[in-house]
DRENPA-3360 file (N, C-alpha, C; in nm, 2 decimals, always signed):
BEGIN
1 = XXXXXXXX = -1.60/+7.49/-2.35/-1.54/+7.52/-2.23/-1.63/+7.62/-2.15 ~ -1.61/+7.59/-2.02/-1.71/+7.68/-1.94/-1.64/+7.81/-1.92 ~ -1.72/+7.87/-1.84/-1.66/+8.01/-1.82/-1.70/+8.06/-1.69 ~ -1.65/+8.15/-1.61/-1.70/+8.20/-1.49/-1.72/+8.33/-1.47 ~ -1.84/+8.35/-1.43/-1.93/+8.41/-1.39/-1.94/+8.55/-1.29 ~ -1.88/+8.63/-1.25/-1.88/+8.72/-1.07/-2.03/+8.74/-1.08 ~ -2.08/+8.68/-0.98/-2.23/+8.69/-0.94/-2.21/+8.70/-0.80 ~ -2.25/+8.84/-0.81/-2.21/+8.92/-0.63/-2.11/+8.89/-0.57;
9 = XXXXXXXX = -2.09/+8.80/-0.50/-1.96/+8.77/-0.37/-1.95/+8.64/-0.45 ~ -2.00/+8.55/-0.54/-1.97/+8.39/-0.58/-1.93/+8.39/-0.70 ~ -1.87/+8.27/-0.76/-1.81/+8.27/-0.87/-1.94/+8.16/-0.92 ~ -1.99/+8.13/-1.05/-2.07/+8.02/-1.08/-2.02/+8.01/-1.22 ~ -2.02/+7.86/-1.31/-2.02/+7.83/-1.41/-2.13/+7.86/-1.48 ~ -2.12/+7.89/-1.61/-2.19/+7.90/-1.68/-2.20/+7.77/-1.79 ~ -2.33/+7.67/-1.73/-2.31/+7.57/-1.77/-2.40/+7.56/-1.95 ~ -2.40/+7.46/-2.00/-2.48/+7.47/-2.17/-2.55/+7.38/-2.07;
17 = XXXXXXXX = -2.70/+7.38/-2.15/-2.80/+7.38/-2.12/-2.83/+7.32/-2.25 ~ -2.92/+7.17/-2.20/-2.92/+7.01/-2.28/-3.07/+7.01/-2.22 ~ -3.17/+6.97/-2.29/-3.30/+6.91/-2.30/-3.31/+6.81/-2.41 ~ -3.35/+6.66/-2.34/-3.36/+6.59/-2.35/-3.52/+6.54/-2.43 ~ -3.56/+6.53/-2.55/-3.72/+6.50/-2.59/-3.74/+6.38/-2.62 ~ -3.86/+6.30/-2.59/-3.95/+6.18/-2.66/-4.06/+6.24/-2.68 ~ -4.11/+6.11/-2.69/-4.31/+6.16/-2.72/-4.35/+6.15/-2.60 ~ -4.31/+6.05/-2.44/-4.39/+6.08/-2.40/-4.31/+6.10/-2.22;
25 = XXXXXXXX = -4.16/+6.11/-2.23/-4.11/+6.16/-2.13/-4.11/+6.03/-2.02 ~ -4.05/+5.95/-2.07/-4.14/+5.83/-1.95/-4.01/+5.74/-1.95 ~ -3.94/+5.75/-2.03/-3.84/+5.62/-2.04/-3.70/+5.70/-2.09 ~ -3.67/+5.66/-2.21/-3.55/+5.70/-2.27/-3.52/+5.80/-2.21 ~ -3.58/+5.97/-2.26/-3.53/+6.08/-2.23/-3.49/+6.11/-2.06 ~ -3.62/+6.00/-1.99/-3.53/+6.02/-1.81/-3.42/+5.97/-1.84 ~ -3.39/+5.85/-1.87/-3.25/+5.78/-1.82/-3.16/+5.91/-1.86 ~ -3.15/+5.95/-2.02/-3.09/+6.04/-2.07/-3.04/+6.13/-1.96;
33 = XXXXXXXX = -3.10/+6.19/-1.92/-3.14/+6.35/-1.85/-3.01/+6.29/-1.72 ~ -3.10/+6.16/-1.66/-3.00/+6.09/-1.50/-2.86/+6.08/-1.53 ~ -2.85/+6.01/-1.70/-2.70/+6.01/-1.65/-2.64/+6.07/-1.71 ~ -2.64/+6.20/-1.77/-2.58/+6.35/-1.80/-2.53/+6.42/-1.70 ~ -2.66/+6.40/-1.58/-2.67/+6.49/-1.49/-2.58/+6.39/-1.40 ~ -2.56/+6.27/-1.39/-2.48/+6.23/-1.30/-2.35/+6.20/-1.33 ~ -2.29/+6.21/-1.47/-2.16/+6.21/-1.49/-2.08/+6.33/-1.53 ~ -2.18/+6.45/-1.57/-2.14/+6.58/-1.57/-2.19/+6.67/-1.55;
41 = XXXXXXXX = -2.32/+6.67/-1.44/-2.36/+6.76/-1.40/-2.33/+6.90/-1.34 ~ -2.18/+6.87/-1.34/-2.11/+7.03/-1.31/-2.08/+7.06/-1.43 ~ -2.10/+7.03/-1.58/-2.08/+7.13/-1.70/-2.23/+7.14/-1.73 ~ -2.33/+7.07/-1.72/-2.45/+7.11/-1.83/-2.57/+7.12/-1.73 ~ -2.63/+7.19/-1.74/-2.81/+7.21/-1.69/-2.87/+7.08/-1.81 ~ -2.95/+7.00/-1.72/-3.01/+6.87/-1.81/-3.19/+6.90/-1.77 ~ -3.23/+6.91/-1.89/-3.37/+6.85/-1.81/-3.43/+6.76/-1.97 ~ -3.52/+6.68/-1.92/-3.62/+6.63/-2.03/-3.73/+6.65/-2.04;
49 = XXXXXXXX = -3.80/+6.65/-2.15/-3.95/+6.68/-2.17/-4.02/+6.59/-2.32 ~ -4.13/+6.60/-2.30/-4.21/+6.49/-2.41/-4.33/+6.59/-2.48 ~ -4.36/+6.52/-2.60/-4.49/+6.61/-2.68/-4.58/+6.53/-2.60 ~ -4.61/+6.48/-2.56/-4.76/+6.42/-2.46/-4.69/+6.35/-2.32 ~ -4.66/+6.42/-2.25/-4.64/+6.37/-2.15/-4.72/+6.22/-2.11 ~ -4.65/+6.12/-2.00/-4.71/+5.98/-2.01/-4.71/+5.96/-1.86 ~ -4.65/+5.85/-1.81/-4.66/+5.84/-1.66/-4.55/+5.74/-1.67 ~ -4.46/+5.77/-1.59/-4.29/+5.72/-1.57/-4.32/+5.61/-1.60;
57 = XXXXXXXX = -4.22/+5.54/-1.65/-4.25/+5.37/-1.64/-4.16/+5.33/-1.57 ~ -4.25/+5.20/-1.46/-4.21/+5.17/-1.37/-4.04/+5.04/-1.37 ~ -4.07/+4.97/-1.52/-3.95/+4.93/-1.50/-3.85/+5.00/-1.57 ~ -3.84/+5.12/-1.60/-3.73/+5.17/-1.58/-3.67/+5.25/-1.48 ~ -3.75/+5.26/-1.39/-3.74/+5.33/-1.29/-3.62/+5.21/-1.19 ~ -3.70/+5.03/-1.23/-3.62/+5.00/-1.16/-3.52/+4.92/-1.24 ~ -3.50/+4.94/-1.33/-3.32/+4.96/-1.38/-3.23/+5.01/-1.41 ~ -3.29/+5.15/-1.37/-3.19/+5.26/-1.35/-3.12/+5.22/-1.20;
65 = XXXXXXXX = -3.26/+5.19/-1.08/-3.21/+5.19/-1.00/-3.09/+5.05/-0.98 ~ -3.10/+4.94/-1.05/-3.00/+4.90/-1.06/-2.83/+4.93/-1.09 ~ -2.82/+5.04/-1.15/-2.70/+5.11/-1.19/-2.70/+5.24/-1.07 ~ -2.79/+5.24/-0.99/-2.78/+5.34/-0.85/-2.80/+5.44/-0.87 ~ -2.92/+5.45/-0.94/-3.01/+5.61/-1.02/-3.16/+5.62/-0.95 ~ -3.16/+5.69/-0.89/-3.31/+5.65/-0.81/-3.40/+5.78/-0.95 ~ -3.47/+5.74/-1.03/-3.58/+5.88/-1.09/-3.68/+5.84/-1.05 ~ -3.74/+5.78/-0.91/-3.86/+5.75/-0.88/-3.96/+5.82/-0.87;
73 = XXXXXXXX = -3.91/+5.97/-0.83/-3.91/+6.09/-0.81/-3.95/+6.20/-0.93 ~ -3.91/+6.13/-1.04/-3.93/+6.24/-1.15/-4.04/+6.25/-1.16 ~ -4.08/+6.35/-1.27/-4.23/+6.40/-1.34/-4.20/+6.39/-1.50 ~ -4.33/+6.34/-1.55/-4.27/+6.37/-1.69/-4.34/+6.51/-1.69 ~ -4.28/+6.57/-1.82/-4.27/+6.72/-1.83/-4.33/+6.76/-2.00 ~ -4.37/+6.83/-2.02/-4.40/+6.91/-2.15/-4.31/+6.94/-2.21 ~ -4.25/+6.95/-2.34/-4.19/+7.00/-2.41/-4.30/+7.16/-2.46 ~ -4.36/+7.17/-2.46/-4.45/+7.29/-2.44/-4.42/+7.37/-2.36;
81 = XXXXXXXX = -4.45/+7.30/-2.22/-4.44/+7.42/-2.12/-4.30/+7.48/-2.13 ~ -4.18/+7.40/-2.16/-4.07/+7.46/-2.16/-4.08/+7.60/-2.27 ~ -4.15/+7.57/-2.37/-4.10/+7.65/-2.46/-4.23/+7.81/-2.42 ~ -4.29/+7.76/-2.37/-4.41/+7.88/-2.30/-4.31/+7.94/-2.25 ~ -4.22/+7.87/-2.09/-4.15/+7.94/-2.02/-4.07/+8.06/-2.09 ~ -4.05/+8.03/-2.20/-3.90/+8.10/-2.29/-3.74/+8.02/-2.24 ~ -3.80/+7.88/-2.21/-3.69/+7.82/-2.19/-3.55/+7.82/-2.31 ~ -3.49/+7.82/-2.28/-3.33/+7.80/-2.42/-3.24/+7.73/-2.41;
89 = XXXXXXXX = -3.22/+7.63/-2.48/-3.16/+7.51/-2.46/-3.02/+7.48/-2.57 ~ -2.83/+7.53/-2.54/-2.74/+7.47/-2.63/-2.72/+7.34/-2.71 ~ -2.87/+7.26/-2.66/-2.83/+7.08/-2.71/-2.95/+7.08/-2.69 ~ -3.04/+7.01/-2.80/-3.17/+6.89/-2.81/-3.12/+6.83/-2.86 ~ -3.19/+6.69/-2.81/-3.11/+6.57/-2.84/-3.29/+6.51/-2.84 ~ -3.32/+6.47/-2.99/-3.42/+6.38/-2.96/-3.36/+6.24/-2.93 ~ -3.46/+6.10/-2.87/-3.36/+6.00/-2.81/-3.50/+5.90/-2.84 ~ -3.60/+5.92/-2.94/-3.69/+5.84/-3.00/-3.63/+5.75/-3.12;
97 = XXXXXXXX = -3.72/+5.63/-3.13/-3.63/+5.50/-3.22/-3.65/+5.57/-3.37 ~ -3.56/+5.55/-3.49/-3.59/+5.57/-3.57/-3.71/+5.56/-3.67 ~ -3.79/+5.44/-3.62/-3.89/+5.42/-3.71/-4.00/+5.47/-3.60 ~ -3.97/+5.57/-3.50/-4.09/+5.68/-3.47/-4.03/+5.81/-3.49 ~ -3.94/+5.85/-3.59/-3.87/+6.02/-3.57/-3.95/+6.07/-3.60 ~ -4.08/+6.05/-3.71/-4.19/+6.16/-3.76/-4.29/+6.15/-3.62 ~ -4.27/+6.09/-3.53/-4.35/+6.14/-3.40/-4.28/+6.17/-3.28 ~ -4.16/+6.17/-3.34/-4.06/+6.27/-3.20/-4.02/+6.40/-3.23;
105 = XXXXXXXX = -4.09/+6.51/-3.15/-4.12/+6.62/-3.15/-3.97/+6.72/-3.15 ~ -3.94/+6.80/-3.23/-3.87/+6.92/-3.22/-3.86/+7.03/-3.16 ~ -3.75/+7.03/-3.05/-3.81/+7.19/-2.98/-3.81/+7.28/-3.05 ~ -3.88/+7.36/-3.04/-3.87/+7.48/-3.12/-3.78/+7.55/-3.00 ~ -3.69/+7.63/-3.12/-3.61/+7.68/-3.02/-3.53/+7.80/-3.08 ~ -3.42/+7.84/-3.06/-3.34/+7.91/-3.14/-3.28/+7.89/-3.28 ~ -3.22/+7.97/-3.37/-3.08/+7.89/-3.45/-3.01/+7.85/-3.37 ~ -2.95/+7.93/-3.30/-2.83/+7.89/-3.21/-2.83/+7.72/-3.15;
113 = XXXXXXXX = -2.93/+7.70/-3.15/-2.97/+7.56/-3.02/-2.89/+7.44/-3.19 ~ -2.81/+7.34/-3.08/-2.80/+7.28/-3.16/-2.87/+7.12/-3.16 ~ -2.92/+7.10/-3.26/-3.01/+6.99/-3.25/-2.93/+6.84/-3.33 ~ -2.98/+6.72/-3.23/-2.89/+6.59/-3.24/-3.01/+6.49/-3.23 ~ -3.07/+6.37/-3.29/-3.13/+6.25/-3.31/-3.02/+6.17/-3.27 ~ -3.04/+6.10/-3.14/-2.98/+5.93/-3.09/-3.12/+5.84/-3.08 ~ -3.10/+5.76/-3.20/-3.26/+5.69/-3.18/-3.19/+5.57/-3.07 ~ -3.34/+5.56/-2.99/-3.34/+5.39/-2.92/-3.44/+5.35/-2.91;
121 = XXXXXXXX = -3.47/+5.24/-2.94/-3.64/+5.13/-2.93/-3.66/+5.20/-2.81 ~ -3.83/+5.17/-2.82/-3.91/+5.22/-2.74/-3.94/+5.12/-2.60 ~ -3.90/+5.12/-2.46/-3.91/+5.03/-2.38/-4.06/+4.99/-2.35 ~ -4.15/+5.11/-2.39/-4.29/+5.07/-2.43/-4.33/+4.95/-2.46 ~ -4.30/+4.97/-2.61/-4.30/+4.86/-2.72/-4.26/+4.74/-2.67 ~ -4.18/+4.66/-2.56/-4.14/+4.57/-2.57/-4.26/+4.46/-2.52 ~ -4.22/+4.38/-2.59/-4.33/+4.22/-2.56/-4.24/+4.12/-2.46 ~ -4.37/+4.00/-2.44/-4.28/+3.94/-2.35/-4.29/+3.94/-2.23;
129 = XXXXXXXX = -4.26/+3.85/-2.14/-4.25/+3.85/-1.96/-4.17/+3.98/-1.92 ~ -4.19/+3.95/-1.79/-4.14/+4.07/-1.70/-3.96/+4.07/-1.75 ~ -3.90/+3.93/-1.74/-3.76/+3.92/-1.75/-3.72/+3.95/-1.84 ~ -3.82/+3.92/-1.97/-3.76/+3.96/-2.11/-3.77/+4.08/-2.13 ~ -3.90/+4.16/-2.07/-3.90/+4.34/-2.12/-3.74/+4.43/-1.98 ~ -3.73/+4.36/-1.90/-3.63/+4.39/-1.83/-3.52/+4.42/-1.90 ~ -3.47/+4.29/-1.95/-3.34/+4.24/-2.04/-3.33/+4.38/-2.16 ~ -3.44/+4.40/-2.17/-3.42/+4.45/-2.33/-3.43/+4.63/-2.30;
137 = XXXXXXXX = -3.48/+4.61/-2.16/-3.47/+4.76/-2.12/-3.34/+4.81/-2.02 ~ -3.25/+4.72/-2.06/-3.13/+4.71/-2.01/-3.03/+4.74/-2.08 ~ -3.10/+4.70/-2.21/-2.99/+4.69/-2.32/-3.01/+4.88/-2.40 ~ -3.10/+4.93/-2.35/-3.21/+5.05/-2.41/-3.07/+5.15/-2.32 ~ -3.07/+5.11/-2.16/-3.03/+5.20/-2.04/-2.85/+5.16/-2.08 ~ -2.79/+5.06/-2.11/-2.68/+5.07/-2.17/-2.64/+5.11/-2.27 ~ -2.75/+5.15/-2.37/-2.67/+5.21/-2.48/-2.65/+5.37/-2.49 ~ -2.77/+5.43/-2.41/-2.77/+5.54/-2.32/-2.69/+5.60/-2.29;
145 = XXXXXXXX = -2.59/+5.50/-2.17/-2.50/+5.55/-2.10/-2.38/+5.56/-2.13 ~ -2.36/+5.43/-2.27/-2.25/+5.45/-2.34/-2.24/+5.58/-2.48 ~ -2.37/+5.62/-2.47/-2.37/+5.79/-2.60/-2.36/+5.88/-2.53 ~ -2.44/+5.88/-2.40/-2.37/+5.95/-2.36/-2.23/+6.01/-2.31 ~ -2.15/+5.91/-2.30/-2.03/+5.94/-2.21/-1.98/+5.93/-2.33 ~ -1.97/+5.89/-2.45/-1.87/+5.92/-2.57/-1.92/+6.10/-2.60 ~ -2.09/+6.14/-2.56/-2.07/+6.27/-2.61/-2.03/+6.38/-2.52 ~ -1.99/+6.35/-2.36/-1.90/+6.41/-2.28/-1.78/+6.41/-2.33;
153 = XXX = -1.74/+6.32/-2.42/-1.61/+6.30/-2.42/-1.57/+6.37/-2.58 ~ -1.63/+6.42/-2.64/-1.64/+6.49/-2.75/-1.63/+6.64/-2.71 ~ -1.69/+6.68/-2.60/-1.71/+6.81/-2.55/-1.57/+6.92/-2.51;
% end
């Protein structure tokens, strides 16, 4: 449950604070991050970040935008630099496929941080025409949306 805040003349939530990690910040962990921040972005600070940052990928960029998520916009991000900042995070959620967890990175972070693995194939990895890495990067962005809104609904 949240709690409120007197910060000078305003009231503010004090939201938990969720970082989202892959290896390379490009796919899974955006979607992750979009639709946290778009179905409860008034309980949680979301951001994502990767152990080697990569360069967005472009079709997921546009099947997000098919569900009306523009991240055209995003950057991938360091999982480093966060932890330089002295960033601190209530939820890591790695969101790399099982058969890469020994290369999806752990924030280092507190005890307190509570840490969660939701594996999903890598949209990378997929073979195939444009339609078929689509399809299957569809199926990647819906299962996403469906963990995550079961883990709002846990909360």
């Amino acid at each position: 449950m949240s709690r409120c805040i007197l910060k000078g003349d305003t009231f503010s939530m004090d939201k938990k604070k969720v970082l989202f990690v892959c290896v390379h910040n490009s796919a899974r962990s955006q979607m992750a991050e979009a639709f946290l921040k778009q179905m409860a972005g008034d309980r949680f600070e979301v951001e994502s970040a990767g152990l080697e940052p990569g360069k967005l990928n472009p079709t997921v960029v546009e099947v997000m935008k098919e569900v009306g998520i523009d991240i055209s916009q995003n950057k991938t991000k360091s999982v480093f630099d966060f932890y330089k900042q002295g960033k601190r995070y209530d939820y890591v959620v790695t969101v790399c496929a099982e058969s890469q967890a020994e290369k999806c990175p752990i924030f280092p972070g507190t005890a307190v941080t509570q840490r969660m693995h939701w594996g999903f194939d890598d949209p990378s990895s997929f073979q195939g025409g444009q339609d078929e890495r689509m399809k299957k990067i569809r199926q990647v962005r819906d299962k996403i949306k469906r963990r995550i809104m079961e883990w709002i609904n846990e909360r």
